[in-house]
N, CA, C and O of each residue as an XYZ file, in Angstrom:
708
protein
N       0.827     -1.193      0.000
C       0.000      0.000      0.000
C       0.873      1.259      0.000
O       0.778      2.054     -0.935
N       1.787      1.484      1.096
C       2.566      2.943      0.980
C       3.269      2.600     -0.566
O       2.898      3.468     -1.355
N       3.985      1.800     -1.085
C       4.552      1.628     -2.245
C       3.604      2.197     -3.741
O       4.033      2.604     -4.821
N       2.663      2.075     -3.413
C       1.570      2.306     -4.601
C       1.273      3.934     -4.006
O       0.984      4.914     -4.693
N       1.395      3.888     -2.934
C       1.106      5.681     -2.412
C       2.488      6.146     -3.327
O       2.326      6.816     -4.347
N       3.588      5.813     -2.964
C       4.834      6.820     -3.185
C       5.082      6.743     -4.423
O       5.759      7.722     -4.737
N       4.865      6.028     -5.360
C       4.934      5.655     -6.769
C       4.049      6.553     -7.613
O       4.333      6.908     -8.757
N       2.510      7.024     -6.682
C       1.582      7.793     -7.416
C       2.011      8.935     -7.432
O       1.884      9.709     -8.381
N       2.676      9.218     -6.183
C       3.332     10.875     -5.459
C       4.677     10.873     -6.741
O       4.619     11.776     -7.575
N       5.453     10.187     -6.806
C       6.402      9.688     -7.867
C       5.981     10.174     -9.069
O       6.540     11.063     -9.712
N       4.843      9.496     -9.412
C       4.414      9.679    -10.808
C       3.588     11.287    -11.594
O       3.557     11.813    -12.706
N       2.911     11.618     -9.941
C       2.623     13.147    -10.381
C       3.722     14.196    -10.089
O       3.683     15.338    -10.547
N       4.511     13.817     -9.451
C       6.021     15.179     -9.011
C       6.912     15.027    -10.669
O       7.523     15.919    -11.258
N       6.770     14.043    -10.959
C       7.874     14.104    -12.422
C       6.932     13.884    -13.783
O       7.435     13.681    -14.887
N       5.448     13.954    -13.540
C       4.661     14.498    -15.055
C       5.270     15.556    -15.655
O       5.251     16.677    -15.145
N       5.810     15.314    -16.689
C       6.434     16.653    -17.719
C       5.359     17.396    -18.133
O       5.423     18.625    -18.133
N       4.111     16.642    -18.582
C       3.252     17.024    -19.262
C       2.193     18.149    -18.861
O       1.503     18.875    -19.576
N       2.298     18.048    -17.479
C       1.204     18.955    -16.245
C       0.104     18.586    -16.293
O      -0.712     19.412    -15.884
N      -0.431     17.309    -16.760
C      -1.470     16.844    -16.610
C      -1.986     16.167    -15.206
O      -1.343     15.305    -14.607
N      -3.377     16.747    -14.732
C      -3.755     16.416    -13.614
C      -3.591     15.121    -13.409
O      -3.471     14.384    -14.388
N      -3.544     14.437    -11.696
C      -3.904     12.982    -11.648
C      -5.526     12.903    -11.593
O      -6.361     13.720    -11.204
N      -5.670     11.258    -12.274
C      -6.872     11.006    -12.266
C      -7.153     10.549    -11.102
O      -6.368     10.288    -10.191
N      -8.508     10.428    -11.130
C      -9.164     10.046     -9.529
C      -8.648      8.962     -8.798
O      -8.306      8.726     -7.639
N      -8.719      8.303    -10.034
C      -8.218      6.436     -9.521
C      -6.156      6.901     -9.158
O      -5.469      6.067     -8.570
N      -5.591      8.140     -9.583
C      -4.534      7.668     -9.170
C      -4.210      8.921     -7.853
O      -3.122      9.035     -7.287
N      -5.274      9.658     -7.609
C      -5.062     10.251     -5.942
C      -5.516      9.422     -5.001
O      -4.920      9.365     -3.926
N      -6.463      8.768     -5.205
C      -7.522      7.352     -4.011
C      -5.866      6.768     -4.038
O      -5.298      6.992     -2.969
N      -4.946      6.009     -5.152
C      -4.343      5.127     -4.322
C      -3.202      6.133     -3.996
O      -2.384      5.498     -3.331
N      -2.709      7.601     -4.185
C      -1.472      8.617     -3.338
C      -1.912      8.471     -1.862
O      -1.000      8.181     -1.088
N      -3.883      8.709     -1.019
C      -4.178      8.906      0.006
C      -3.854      7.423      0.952
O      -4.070      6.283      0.543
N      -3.377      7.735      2.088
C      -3.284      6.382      3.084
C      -4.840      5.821      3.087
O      -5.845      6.504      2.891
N      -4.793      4.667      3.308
C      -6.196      4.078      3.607
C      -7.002      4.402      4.460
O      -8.140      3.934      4.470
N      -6.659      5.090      5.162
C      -7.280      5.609      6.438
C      -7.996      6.921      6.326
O      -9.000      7.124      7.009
N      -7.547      7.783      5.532
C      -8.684      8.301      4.562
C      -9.449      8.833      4.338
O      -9.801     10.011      4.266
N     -10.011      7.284      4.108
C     -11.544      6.934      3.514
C     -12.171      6.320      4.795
O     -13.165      5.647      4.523
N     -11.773      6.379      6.525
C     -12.203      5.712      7.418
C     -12.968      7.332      7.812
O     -12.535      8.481      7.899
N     -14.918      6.390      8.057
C     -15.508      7.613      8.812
C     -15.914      6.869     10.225
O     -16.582      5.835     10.225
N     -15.406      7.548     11.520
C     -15.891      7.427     12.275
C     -16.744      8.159     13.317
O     -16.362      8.958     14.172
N     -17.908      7.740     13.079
C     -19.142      8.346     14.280
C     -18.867      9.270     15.206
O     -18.608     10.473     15.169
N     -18.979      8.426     16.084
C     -18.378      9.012     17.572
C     -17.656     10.181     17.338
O     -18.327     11.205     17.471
N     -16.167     10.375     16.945
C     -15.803     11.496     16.507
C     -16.531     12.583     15.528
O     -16.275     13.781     15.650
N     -17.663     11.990     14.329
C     -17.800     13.195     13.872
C     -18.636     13.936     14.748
O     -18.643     15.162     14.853
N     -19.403     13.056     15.426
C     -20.706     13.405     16.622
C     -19.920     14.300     17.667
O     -20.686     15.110     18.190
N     -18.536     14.400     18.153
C     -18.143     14.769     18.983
C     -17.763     16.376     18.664
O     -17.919     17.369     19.374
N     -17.137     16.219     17.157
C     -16.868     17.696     16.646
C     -18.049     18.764     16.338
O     -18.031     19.985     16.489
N     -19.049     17.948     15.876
C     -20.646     18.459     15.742
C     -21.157     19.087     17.205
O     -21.632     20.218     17.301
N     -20.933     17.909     18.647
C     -21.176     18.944     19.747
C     -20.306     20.179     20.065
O     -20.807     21.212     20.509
N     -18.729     20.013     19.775
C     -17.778     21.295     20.297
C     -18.084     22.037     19.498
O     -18.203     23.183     19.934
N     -18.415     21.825     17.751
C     -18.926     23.208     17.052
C     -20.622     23.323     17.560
O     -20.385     24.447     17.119
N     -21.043     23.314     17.699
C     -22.508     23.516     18.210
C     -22.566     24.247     19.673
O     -23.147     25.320     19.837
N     -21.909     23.551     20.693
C     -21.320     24.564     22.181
C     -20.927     25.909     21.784
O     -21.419     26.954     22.210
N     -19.578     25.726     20.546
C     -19.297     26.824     20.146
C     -19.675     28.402     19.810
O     -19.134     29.482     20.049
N     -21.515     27.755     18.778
C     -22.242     28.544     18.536
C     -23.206     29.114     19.570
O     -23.655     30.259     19.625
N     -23.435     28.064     20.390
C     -24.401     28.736     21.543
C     -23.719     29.548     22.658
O     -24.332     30.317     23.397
N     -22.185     29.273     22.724
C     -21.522     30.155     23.808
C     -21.445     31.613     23.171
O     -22.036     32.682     23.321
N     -20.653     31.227     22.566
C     -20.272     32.895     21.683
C     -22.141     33.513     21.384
O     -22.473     34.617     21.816
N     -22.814     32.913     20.876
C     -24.137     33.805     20.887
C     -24.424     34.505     22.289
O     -24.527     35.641     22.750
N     -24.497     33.109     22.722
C     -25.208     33.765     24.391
C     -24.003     34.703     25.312
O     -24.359     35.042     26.441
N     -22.823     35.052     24.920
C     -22.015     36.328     25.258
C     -22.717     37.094     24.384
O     -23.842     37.445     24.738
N     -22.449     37.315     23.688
C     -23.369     38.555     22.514
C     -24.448     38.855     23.113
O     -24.606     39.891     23.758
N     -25.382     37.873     22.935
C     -26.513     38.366     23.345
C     -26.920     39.185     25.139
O     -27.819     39.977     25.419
N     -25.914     38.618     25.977
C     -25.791     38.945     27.558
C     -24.878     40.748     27.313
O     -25.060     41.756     27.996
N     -24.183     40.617     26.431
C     -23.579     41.898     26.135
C     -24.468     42.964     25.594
O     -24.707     44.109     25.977
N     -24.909     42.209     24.532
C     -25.667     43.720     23.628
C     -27.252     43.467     24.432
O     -28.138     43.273     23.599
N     -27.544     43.451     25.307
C     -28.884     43.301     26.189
C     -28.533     44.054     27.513
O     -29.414     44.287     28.341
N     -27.039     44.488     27.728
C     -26.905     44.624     29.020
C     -26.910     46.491     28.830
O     -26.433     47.146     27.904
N     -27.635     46.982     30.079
C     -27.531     48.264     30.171
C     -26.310     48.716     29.784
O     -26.375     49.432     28.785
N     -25.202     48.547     30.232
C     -23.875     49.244     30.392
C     -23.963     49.225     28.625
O     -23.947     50.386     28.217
N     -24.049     48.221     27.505
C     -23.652     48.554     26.566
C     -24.828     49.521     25.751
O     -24.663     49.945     24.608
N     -25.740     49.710     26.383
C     -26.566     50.659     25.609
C     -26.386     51.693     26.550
O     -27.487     52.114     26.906
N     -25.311     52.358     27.177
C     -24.884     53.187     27.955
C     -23.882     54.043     26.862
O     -23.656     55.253     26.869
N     -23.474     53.230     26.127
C     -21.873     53.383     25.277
C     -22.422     53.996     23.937
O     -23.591     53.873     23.571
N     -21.108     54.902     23.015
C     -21.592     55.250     21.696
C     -21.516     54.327     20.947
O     -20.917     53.286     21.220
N     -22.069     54.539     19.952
C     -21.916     53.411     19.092
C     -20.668     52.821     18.319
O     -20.569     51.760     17.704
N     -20.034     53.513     18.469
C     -18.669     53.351     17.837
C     -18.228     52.478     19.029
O     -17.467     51.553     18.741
N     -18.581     52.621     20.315
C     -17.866     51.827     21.120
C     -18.615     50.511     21.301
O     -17.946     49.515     21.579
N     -19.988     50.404     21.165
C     -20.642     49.546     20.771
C     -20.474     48.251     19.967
O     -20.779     47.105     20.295
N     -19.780     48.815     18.560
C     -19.430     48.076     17.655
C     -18.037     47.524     18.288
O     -18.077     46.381     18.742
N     -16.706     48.297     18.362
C     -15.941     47.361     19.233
C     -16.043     47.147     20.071
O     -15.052     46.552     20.495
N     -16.968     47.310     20.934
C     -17.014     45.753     22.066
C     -17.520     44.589     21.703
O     -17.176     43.530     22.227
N     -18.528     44.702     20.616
C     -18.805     43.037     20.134
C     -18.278     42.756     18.982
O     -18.825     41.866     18.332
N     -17.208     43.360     18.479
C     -16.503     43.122     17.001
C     -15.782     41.746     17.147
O     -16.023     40.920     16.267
N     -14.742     41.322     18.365
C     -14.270     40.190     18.635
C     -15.152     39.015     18.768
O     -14.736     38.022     18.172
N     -16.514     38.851     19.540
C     -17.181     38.108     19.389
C     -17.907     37.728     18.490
O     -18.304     36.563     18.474
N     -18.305     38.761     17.382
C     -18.753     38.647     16.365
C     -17.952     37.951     15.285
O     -18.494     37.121     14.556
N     -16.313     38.359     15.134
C     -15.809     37.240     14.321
C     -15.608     35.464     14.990
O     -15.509     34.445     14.306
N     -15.598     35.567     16.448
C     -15.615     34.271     17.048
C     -16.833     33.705     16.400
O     -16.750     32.902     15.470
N     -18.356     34.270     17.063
C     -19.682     33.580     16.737
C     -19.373     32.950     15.031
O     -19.413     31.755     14.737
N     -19.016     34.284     13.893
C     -19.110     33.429     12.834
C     -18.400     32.541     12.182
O     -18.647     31.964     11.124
N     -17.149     32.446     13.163
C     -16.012     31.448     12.420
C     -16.447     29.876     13.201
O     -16.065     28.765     12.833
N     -17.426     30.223     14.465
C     -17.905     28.609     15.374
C     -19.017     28.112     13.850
O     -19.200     26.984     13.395
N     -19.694     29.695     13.292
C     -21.301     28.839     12.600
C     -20.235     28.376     11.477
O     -20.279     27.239     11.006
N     -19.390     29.216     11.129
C     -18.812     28.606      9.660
C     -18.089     27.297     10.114
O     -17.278     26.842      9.308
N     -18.286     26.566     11.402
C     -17.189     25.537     11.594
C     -18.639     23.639     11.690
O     -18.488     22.419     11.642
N     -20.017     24.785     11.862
C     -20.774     24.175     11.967
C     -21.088     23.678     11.013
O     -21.225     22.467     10.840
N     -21.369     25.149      9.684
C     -21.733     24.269      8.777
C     -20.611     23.964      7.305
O     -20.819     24.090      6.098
N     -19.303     23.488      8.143
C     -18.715     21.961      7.737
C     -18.880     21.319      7.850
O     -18.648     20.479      6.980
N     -19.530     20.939      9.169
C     -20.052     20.288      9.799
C     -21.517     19.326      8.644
O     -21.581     18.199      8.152
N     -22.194     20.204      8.649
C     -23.383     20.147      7.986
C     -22.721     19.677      6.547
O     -23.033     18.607      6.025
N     -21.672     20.694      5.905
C     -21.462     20.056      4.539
C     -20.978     18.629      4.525
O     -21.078     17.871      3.560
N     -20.596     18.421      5.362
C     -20.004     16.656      5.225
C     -21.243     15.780      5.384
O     -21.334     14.745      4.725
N     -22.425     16.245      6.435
C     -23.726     15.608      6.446
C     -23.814     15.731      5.176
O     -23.278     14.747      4.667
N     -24.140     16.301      4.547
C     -24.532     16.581      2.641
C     -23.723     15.543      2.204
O     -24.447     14.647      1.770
N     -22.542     15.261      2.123
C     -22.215     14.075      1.470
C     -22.416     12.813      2.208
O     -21.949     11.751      1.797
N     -23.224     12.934      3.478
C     -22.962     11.718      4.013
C     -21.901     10.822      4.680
O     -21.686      9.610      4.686
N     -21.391     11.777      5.175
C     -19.815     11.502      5.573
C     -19.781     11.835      7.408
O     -18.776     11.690      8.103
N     -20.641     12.130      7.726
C     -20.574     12.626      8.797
C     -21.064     10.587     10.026
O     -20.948     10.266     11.208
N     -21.471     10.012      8.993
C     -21.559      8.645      9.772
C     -21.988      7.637      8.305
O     -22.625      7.815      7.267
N     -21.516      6.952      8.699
C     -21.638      5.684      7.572
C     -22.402      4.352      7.924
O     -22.540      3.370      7.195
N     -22.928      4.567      9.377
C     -23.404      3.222      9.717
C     -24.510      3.054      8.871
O     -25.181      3.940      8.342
N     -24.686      1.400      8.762
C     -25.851      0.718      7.464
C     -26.900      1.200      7.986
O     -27.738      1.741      7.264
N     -27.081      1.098      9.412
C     -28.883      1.374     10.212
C     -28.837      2.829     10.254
O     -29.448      3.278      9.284
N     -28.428      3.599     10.881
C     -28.855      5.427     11.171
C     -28.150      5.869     10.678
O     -27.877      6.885     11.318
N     -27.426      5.791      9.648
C     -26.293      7.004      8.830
C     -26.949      7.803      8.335
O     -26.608      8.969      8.538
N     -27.936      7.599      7.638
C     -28.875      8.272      6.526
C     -29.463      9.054      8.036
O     -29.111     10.201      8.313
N     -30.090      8.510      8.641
C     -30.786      9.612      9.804
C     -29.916     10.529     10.499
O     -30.249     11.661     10.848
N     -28.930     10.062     10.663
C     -28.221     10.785     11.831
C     -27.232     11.843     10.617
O     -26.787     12.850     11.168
N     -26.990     11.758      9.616
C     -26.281     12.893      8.229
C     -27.724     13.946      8.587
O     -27.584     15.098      8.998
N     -29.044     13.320      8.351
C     -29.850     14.419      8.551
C     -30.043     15.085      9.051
O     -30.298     16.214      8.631
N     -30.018     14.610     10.660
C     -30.227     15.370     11.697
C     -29.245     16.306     12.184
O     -29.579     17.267     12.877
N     -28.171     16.097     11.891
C     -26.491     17.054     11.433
C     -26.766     18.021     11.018
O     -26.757     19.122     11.569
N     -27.164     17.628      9.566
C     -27.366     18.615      8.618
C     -28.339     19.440      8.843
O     -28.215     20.663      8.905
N     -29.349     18.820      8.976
C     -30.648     19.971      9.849
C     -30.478     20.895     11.096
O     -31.223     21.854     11.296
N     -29.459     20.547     11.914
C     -29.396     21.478     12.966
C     -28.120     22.127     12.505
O     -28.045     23.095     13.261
N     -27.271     22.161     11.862
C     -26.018     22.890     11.565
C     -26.571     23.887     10.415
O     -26.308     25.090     10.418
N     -27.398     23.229      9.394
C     -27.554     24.349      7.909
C     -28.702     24.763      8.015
O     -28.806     25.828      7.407
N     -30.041     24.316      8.699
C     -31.525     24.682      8.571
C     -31.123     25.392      9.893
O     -31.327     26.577      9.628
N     -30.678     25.329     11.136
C     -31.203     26.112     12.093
C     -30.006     26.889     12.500
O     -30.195     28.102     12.410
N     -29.082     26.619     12.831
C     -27.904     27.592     12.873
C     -27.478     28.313     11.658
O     -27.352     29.524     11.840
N     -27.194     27.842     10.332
C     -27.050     28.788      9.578
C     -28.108     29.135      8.629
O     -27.605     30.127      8.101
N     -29.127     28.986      8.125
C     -30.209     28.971      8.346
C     -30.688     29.111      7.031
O     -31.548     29.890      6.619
N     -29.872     28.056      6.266
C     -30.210     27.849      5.018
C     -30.770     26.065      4.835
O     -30.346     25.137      5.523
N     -31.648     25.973      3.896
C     -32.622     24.875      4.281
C     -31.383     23.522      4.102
O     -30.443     23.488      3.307
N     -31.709     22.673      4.950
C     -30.657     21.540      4.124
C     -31.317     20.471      3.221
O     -31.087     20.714      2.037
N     -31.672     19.945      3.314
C     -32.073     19.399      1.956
C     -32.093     20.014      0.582
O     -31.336     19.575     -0.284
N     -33.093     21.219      0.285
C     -32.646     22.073     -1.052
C     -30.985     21.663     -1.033
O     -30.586     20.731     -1.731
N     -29.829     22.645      0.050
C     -28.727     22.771     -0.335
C     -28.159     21.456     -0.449
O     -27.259     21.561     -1.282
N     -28.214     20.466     -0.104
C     -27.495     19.053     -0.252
C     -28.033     18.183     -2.223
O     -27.531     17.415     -3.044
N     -29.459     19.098     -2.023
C     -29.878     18.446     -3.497
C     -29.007     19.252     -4.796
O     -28.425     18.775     -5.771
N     -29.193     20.660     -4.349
C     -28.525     21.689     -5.603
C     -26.793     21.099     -5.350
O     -26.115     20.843     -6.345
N     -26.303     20.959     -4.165
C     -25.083     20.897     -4.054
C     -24.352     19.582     -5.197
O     -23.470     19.532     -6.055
N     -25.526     18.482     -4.452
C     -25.041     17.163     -4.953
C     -25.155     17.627     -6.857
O     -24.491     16.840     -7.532
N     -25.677     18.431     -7.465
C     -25.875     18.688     -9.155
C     -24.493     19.779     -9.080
O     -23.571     19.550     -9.863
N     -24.406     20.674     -8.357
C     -22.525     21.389     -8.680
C     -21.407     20.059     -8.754
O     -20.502     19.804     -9.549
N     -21.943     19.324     -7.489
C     -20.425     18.776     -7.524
C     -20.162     17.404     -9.386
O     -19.185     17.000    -10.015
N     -21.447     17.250     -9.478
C     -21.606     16.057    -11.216
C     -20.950     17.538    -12.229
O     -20.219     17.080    -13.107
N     -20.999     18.524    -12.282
C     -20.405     19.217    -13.526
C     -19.322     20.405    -12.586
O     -19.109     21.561    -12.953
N     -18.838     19.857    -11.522
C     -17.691     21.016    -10.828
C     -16.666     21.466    -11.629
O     -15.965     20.615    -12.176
N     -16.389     22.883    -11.844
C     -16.041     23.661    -12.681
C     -16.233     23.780    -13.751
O     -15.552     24.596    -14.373
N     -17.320     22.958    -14.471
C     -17.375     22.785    -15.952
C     -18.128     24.516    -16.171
O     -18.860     25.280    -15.542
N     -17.400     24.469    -17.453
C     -17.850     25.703    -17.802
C     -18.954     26.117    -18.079
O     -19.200     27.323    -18.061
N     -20.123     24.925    -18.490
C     -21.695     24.888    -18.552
C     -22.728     23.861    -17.852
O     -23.948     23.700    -17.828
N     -21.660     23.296    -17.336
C     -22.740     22.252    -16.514
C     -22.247     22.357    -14.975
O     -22.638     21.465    -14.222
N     -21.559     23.203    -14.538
C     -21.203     23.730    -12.962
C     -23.064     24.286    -12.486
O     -23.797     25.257    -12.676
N     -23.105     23.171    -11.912
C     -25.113     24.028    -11.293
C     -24.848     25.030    -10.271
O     -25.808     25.800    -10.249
N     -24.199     25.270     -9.642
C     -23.780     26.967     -8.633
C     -23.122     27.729     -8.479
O     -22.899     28.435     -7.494
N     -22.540     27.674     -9.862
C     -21.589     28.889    -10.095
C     -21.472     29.061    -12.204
O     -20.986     28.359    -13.091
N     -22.220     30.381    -12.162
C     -21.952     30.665    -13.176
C     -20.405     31.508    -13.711
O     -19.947     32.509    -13.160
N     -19.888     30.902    -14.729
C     -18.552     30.999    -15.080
C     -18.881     32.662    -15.792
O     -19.918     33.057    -16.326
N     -17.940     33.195    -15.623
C     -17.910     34.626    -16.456
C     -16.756     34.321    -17.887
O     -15.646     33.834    -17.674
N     -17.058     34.558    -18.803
C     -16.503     34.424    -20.367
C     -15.585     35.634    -20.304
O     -15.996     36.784    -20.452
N     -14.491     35.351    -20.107
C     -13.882     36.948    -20.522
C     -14.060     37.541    -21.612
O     -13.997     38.760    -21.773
N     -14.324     36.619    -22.538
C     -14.487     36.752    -24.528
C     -16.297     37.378    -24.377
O     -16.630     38.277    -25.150
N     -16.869     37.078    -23.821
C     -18.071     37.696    -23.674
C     -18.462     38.874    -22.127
O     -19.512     38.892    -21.484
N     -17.859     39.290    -22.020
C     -17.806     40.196    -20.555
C     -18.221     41.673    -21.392
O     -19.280     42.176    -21.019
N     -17.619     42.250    -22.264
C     -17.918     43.121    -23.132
C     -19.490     43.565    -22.302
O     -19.866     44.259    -21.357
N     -20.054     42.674    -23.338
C     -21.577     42.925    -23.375
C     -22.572     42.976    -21.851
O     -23.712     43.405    -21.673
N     -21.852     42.513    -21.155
C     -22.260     42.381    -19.542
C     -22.737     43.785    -19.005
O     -21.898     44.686    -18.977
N     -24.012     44.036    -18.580
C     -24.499     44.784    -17.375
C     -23.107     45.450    -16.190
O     -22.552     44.717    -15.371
N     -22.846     46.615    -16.328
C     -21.765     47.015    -15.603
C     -21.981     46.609    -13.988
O     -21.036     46.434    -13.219
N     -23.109     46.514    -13.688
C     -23.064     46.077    -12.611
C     -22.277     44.187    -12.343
O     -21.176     43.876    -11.889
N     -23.343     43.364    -12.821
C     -22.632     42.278    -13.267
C     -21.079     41.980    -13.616
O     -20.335     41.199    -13.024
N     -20.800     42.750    -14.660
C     -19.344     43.202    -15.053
C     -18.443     43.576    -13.328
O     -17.253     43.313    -13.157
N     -19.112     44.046    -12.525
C     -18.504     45.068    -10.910
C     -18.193     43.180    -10.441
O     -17.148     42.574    -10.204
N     -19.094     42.906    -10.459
C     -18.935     41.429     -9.503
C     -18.056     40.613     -9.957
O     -18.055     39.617     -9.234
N     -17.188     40.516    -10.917
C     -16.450     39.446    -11.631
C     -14.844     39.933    -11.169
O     -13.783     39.331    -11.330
N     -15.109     41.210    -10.559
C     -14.206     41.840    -10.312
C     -13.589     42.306     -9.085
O     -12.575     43.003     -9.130
């Protein structure tokens, strides 16, 4: 197994050609271990990001509720919850990784509750903490990732044509930019 790893690592460090590796030859560069999902742990990172989100909220919320800060200008307002505010959103953005791995189903693999317990992940990390529906996003997601980066069949991200940008809405044209 490491021999077929270092041979693949081998074989893409000295491509002259710069051609990507194919799928079948990064699966055998990765150790076997991998491709190992285990439960317990993802369940465990799902509670420390989830604590995460409810601590840092419930400071925020005990802060910007408390007399003393509606005592303050607003300028001072804003930095006193500016630090917690990047904490709160880097815990939800940790959640819903959390949630994106439910979307692939990766978050538990067992034959009996995998399928339930990816849901229930995904439902409390993307439907209620970040508060985008999960199912829609796991269905649209699962159609980006069948045409990812293709230039016409990518389903959530439209590609901008530099050869056609010309003709683009200047606003439109602002966003590419």
């Amino acid at each position: 197994e490491d021999e077929a790893m270092d041979q693949g690592i081998s074989n893409f460090m000295n491509n002259r050609d710069n051609e990507p590796p194919k799928l079948g030859q990064v699966v055998k560069m990765l150790p076997k271990e991998t491709w190992d999902v285990d439960t317990p742990t993802s369940l465990f990172y799902f509670a420390v990001d989830m604590l995460a989100v409810i601590t840092t909220m419930g400071f925020l919320d005990a802060i910007v509720t408390s007399d003393l800060y509606h005592s303050w200008p607003t300028y001072q307002q804003a930095l006193s919850v500016m630090p917690l505010q990047i904490l709160t959103g880097f815990a939800m953005w940790c959640t819903w990784c959390i949630g994106h791995d439910a979307g692939h189903g990766v978050v538990s693999k067992d034959a009996k509750y995998g399928k339930a317990i990816n849901r229930v992940v995904g439902e409390i990390t993307h439907s209620m903490v970040c508060l985008t529906p999960f199912v829609p996003w796991a269905l649209s997601h699962r159609k980006h990732h069948l045409g990812h980066n293709h230039l016409e069949k990518d389903y959530s991200h439209q590609w901008c044509i530099r050869e056609e940008a010309e003709g683009y809405h200047p606003a439109v044209k602002a966003s590419y930019y």
